[in-house]
C-alpha positions as CSV (number, residue, x, y, z in Angstrom):
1,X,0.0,0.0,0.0
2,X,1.4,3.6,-1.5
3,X,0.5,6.2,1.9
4,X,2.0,9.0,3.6
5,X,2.0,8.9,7.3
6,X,1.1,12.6,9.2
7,X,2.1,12.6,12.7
8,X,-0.2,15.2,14.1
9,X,1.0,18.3,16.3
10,X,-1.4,18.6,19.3
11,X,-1.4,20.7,22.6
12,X,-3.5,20.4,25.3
13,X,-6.1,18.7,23.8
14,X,-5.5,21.3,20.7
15,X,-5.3,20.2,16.8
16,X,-3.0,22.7,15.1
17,X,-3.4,24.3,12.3
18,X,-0.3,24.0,10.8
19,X,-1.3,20.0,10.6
20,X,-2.6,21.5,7.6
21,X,0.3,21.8,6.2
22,X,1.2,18.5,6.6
23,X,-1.9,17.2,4.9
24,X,-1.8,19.8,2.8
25,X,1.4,18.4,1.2
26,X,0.3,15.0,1.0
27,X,-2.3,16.3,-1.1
28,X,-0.1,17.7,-3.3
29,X,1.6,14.7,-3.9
30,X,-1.2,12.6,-4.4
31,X,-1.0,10.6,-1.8
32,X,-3.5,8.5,0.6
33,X,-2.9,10.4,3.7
34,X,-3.1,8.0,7.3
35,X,-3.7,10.8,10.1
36,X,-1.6,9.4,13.7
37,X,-3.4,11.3,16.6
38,X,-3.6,10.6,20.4
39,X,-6.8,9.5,22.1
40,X,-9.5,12.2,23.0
41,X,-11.9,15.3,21.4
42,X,-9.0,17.2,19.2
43,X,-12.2,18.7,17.1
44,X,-10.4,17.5,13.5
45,X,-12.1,18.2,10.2
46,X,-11.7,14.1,9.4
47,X,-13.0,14.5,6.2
48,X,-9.0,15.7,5.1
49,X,-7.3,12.5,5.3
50,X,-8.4,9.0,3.7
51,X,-7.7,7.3,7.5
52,X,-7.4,8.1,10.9
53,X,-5.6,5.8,13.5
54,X,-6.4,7.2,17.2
55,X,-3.4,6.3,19.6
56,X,-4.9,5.5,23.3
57,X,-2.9,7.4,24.8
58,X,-2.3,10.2,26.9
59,X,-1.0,13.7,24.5
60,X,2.3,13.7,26.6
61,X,2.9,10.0,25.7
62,X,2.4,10.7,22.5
63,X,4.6,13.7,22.0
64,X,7.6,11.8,23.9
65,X,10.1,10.1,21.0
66,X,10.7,7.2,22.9
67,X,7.1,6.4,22.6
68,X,6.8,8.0,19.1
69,X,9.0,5.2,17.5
70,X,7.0,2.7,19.1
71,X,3.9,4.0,17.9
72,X,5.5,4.1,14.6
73,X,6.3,0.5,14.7
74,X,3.0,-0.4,15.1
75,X,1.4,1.1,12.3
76,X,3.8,-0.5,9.6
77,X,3.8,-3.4,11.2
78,X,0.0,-2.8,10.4
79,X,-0.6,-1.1,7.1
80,X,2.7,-1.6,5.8
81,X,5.9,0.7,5.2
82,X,4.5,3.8,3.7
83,X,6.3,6.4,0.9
84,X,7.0,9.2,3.8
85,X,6.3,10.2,7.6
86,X,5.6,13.8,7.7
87,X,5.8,16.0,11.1
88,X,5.3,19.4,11.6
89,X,8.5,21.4,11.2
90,X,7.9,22.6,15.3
91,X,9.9,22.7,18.2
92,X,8.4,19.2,19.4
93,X,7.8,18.1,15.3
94,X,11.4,18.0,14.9
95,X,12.5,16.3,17.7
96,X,10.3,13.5,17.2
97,X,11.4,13.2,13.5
98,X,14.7,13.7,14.0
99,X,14.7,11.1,16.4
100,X,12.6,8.6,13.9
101,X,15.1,8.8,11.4
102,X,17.9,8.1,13.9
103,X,15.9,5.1,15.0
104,X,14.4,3.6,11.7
105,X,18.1,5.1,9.8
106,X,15.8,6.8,7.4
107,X,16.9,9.9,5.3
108,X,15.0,12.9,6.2
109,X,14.1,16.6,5.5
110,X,13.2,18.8,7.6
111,X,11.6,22.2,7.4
112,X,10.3,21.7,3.9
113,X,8.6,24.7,2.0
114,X,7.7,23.8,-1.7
115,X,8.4,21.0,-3.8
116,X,8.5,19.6,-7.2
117,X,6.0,16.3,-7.4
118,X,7.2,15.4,-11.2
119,X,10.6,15.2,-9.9
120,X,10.4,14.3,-6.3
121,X,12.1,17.1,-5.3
122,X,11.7,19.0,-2.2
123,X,12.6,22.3,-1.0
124,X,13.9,24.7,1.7
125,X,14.9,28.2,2.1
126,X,17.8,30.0,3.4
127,X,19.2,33.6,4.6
128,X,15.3,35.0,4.7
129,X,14.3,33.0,1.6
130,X,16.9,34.4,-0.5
131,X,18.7,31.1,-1.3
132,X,16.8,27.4,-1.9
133,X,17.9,24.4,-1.4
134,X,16.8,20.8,-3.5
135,X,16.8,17.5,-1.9
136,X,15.8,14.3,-3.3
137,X,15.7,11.3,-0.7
138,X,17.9,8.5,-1.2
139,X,16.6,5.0,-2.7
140,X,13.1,4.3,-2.8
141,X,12.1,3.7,0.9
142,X,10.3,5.7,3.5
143,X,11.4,9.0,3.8
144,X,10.9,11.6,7.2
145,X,9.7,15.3,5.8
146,X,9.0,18.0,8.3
147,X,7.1,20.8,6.8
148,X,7.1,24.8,7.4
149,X,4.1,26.0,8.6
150,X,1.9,28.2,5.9
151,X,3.6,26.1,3.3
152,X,1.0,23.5,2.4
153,X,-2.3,24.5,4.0
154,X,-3.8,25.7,0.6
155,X,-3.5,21.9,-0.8
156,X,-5.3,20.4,2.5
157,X,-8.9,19.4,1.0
158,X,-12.2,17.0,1.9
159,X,-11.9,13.7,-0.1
160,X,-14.7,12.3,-1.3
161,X,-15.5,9.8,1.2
162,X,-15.3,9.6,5.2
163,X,-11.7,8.6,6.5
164,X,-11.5,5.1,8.3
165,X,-10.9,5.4,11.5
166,X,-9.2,2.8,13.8
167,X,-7.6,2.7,17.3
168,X,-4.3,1.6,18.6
169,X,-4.0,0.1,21.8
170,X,-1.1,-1.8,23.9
171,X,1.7,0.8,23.1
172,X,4.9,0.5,25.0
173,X,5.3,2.9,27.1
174,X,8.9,4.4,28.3
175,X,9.9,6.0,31.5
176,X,13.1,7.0,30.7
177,X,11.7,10.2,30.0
178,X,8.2,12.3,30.9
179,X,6.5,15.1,30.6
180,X,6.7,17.2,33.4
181,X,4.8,20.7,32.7
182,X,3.8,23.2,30.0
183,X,5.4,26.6,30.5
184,X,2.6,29.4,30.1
185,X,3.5,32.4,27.6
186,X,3.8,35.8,29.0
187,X,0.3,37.6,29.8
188,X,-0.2,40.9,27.8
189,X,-2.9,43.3,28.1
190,X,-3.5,43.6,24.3
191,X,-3.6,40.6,22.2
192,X,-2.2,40.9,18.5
193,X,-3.8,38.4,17.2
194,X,-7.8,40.3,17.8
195,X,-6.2,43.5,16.5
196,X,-7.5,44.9,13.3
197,X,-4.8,47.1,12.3
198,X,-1.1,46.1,12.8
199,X,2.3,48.4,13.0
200,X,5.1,45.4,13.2
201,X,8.5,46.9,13.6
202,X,11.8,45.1,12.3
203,X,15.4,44.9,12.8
204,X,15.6,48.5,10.7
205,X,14.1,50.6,13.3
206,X,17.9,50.7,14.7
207,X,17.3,50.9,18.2
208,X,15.4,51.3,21.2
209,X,15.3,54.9,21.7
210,X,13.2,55.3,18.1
211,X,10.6,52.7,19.6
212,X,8.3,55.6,21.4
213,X,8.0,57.7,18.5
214,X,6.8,54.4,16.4
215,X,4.1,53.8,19.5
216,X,2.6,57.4,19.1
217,X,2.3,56.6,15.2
218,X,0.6,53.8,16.0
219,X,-2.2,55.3,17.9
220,X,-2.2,58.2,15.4
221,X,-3.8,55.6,13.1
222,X,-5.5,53.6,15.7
223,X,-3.1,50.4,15.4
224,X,-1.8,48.1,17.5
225,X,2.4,48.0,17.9
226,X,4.2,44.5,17.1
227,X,7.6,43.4,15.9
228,X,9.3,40.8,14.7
229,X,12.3,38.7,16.9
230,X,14.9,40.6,16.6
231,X,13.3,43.6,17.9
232,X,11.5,41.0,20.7
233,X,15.2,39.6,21.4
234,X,16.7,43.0,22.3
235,X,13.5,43.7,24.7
236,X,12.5,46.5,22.6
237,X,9.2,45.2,23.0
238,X,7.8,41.9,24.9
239,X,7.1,39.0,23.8
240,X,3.4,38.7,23.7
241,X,3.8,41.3,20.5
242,X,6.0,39.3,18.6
243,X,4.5,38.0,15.2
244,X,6.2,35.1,13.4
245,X,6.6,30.7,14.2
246,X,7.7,31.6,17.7
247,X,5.6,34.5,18.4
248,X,2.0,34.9,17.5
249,X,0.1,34.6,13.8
250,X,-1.8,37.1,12.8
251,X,-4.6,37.8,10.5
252,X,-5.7,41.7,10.6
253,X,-7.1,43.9,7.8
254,X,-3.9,46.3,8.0
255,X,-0.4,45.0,8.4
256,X,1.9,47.7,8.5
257,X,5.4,46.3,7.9
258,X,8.3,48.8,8.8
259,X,12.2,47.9,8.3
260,X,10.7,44.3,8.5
261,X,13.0,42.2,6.4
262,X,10.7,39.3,5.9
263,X,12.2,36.2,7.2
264,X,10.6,32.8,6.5
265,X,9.6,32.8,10.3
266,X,8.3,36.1,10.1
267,X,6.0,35.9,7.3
268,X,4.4,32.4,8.1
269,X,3.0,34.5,11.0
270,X,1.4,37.5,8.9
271,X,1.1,36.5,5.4
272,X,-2.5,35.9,5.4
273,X,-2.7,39.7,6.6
274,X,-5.8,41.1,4.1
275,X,-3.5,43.8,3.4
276,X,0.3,44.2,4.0
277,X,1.9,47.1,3.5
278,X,6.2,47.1,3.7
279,X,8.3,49.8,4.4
280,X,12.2,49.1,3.8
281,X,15.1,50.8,2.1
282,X,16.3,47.8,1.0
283,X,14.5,46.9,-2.4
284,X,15.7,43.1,-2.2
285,X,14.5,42.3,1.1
286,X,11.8,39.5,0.8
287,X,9.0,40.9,2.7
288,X,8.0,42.9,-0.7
289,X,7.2,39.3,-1.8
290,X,4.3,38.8,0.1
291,X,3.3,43.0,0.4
292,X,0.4,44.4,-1.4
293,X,2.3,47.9,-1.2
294,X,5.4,48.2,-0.7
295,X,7.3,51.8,-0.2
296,X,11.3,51.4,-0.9
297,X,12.7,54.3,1.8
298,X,13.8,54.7,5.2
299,X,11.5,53.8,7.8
300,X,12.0,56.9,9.7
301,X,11.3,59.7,7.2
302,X,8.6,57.4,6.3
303,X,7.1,57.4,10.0
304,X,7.9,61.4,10.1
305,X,5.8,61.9,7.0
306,X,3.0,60.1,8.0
307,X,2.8,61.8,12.1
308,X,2.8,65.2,9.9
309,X,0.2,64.4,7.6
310,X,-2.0,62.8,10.5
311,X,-1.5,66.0,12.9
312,X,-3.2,68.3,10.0
């Protein structure tokens, strides 16, 4: 039997959306998708993948890699090797992947953004998607793919029939390693992701001193100030305004973009913004990929331009 097996990314009793992606590139490829997902209510839209095998077990079982390989084991030893295992290119995606493919001594990919079916060739990015990279699995086995998130999502679509759904039981279980607690983000009193309107600043605004001034423009035009991580690493803002993979994703009508560069990371968190708008002096950088507008000029002058038209 052809398939690709999705390992799905779950937290506390979540389904994420960038599984998506994952099915989402099955899809692609044409192939039968077999969804792997811990027992309990994760509120899935089954009608994505061709089967479903529920794991009964706990969500912190199933996220550990000793287990994972285990679980893994049982499904080919029950449907067979299949084509590829694909895991979300996340913190705990690529552990468990990684890990696989030391286990199994598969070849793997990891953090996968495009690829070529016809060819079987897959793709990553470099130095803020300004250099790919092609890889093509060795030999004609099972292959490990972890996939960027807002890569694939596009491609995930309802088959025409209801997924079979089976359970697993009687998984090994290690206790060389277990969970111990989930770490809660930093509390803010403005969330980015309800806000409408959206004034992210980048590595260009220089430094922390030119931060204020880019906080009164934003309530000039009734916004909401974010930034990207390397403003968020220097504490020029906190962390519960960061907008990218490790920070939050975003989906206002407005995204103001200023000295943003437009980093992979970045971008998965804002690109499906109904309106970006980028502001950098550098013509090349990769955020006016993905703008609707795009203004090529220093941030600053940009800023000072628009507080004097605004005051009248």
């Amino acid at each position: 039997m052809s398939y690709a097996l999705v390992v799905s990314e779950v937290r506390r009793g979540i389904f994420e959306e960038r599984n998506l992606d994952s099915i989402g590139l099955c899809t692609h490829l044409g192939k039968d998708a077999i969804l792997i997902i811990p027992e309990g209510e994760y509120g899935i839209k089954e009608q994505l993948v061709n089967s479903i095998v529920k794991v009964k077990v706990e969500e912190a079982v199933f996220l550990n890699p000793l287990n994972m390989v285990n679980i893994l084991e049982k499904v080919v030893a029950d449907r067979g090797k299949p084509d590829m295992i694909v895991f979300t290119n996340s913190s705990s995606g690529t552990e468990l992947a990684s890990y696989a493919a030391g286990y199994f001594d598969l070849p793997i990919i990891t953090d996968v953004n495009s690829c070529d079916k016809d060819q079987g060739i897959f793709y990553k990015s470099y130095y803020s998607d300004k250099i790919f990279g092609e890889f093509r699995p060795i030999g004609n086995g099972t292959a490990i793919v972890t996939v960027r998130s807002g890569s694939f999502k596009d491609f995930a679509a309802d088959k025409d029939v209801a997924p079979s759904v089976g359970t697993m039981e009687d998984v090994a279980v290690s206790s060389a390693r277990t969970f111990m607690e989930f770490v809660e983000e930093e509390k803010s009193d403005v969330d980015i992701t309800k806000a409408e309107f959206l004034l992210s600043l980048g590595r260009g605004v220089g430094n922390k001193d030119e931060v204020s001034d880019y906080e009164e423009l934003a309530g000039m035009l009734k916004a909401v100030i974010a930034g990207s991580r390397p403003v968020i690493d220097k504490l020029w803002l906190p962390k519960a305004r960061q907008v990218g993979t490790s920070g939050k994703t975003v989906k206002p009508k407005v995204y103001l973009a200023m000295g943003v560069s437009g980093a992979f990371q970045h971008v998965a968190g804002m690109k499906d913004s109904d309106c970006i708008i980028a502001v950098n002096k550098d013509a090349e950088a990769p955020i006016f990929q993905y703008a609707h507008y795009g203004i090529i000029a220093d941030m600053h002058k940009v800023r000072d331009k628009l507080k004097d038209i605004l005051k009248g």
